[in-house]
N, C-alpha and C positions, 0 to 999 in steps of 0.2 A: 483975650476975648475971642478972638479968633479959633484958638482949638476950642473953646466951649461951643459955640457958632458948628464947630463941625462935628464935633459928638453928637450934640441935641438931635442934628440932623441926620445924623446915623441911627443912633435911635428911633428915630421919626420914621426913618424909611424903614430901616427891621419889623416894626412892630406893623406898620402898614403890610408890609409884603405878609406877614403871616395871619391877620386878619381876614386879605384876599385868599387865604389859599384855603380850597374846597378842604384838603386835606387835614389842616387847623380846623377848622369847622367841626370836622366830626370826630375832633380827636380825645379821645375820653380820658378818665383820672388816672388812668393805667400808661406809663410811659410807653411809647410804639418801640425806644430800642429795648426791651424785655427782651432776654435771649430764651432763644425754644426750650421746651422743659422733656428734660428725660420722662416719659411714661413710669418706666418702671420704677422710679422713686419718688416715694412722698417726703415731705419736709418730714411726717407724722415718725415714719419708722428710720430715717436718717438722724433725728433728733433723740433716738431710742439708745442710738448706738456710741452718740459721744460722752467720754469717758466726766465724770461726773467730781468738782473736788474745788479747795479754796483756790482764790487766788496766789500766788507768788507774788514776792517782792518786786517792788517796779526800780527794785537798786539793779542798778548798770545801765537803765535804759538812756536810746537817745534815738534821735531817727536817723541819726548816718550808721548805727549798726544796721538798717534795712536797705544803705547801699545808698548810690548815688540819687538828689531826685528825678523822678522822672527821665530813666536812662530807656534810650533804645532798645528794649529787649528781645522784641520780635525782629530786628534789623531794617525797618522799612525806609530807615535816613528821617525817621520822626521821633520825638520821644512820646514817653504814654501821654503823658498833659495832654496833646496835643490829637495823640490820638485817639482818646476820651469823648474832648470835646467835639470832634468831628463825627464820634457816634453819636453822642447823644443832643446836641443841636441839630435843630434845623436852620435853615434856610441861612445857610455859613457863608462867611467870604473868606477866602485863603490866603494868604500870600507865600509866596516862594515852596506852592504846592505841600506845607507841614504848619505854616503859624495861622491859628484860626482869629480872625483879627474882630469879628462880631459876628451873630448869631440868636437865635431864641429858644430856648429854653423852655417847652412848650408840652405838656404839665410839668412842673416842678414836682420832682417826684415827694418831694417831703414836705411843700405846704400846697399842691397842686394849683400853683398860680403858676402864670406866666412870666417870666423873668427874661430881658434884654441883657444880652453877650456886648459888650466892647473890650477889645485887649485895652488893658492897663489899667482896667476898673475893677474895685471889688465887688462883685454883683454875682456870680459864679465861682463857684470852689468844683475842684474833683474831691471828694468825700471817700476814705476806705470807710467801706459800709460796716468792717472789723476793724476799727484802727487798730493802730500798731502797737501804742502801748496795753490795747489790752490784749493784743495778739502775744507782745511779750510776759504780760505774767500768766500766760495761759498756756507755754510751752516755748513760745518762740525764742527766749532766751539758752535755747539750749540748742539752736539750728547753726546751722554755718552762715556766712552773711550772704551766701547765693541762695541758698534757701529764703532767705529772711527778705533777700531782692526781688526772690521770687512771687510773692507775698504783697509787696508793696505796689509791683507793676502790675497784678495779675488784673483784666479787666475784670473778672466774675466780681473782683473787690470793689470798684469802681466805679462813682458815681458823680454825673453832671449832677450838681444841686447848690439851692440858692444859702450864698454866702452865711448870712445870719443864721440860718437853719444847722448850718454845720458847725458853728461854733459854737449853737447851743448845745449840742450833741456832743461834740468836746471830744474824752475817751471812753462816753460812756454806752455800753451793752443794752440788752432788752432789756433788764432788769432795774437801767436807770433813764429808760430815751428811748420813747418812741416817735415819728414824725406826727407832726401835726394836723397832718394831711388821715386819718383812718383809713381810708379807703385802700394808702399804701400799705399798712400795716403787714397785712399776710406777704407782698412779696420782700417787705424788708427783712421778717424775723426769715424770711426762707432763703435770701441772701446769704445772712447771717451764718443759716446752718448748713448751706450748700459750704460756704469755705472754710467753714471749722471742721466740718467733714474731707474736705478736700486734702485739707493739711496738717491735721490730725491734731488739730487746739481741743482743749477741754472747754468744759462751761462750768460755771456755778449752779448753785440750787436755784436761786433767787433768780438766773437766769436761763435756766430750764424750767421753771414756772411759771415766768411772766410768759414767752415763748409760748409755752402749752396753751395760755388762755388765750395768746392771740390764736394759734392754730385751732383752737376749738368754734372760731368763728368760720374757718375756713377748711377743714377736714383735707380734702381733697387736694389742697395745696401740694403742689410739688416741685422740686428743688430746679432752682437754674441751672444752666450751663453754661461753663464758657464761653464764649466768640469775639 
């Protein structure tokens, strides 16, 4: 009773603190960690350029050929998890300067609700916006597993997003999953095609189509960057 008694009230006070903050107030459908976008490319003519063809067998896959989880790979003494969560929450409490122990989650970028962080609850996933499996039948089976590390930790892949949402989405592409949230649409598929571009994955028909009709709502879209 006791830890229930103190979760409640952890939540209690998270969702309080970000109610009060001016900054929650005005914060729109658009997640505020969106990293800057290169001018000189659009999603339109980087989606032009990936190479186009079926899928590959999903024989051999597993997620320890993409390496450790959640390994230190910038060296900060944090792993990604952690370092994730700390971009894309607000209003975080830390412990031992790397464990983010709760948080809010403030637009869900895939059903743009608000979602409360507590560690040890499933209420929050990090989400690769390319998961892996379909990163492997898309090329990545043919990478070294430090490439394929590379891949797994790379933030430009990675997303705070609410738990359920990401299971619905599973391993599946624009062509099977988009979020529920519209509003996200253009920066997901642009996500999508900023790291297929990055790393030189292919796409399907079925999902250079769906893709195209989302970008035709949004032209102008143009591809994330890392940070």
């Amino acid at each position: 009773m006791r830890t229930g008694r103190f979760t409640a009230a952890v939540i209690a006070g998270v969702l309080a603190l970000a109610a009060a903050s001016p900054a929650a107030a005005a914060m729109t459908r658009e997640p505020q960690h969106q990293p800057a976008a290169s001018l000189a490319v659009s999603v339109t003519s980087a989606l032009a350029s990936l190479e186009v063809k079926g899928r590959a067998p999903r024989t051999g896959y597993s997620r320890d050929a993409f390496g450790p989880e959640w390994k230190d790979v910038d060296g900060n003494g944090c792993d990604t998890r952690n370092d994730i969560l700390r971009r894309d929450l607000q209003r975080t409490k830390v412990r031992g300067g790397c464990e983010v122990q709760s948080g809010v989650l403030s637009p869900d970028p895939y059903t743009g609700h608000t979602n409360v962080y507590v560690h040890g609850q499933s209420t929050v996933d990090i989400d690769h916006v390319v998961s892996l499996s379909d990163a492997w039948q898309k090329g990545a089976f043919r990478w070294t597993e430090l490439r394929r590390t590379s891949l797994a930790n790379d933030p430009l892949n990675l997303l705070a997003v609410d738990y359920s949402a990401n299971r619905q989405k599973g391993d599946g592409d624009a062509a099977t999953w988009l979020p529920s949230d519209r509003g996200y649409w253009c920066p997901f598929v642009a996500r999508q095609v900023a790291v297929k571009s990055k790393y030189g994955l292919w796409i399907t028909s079925a999902e250079k189509a769906a893709i195209s009709r989302v970008l035709a709502r949004c032209p102008a879209q143009v591809l994330p960057t890392s940070h």
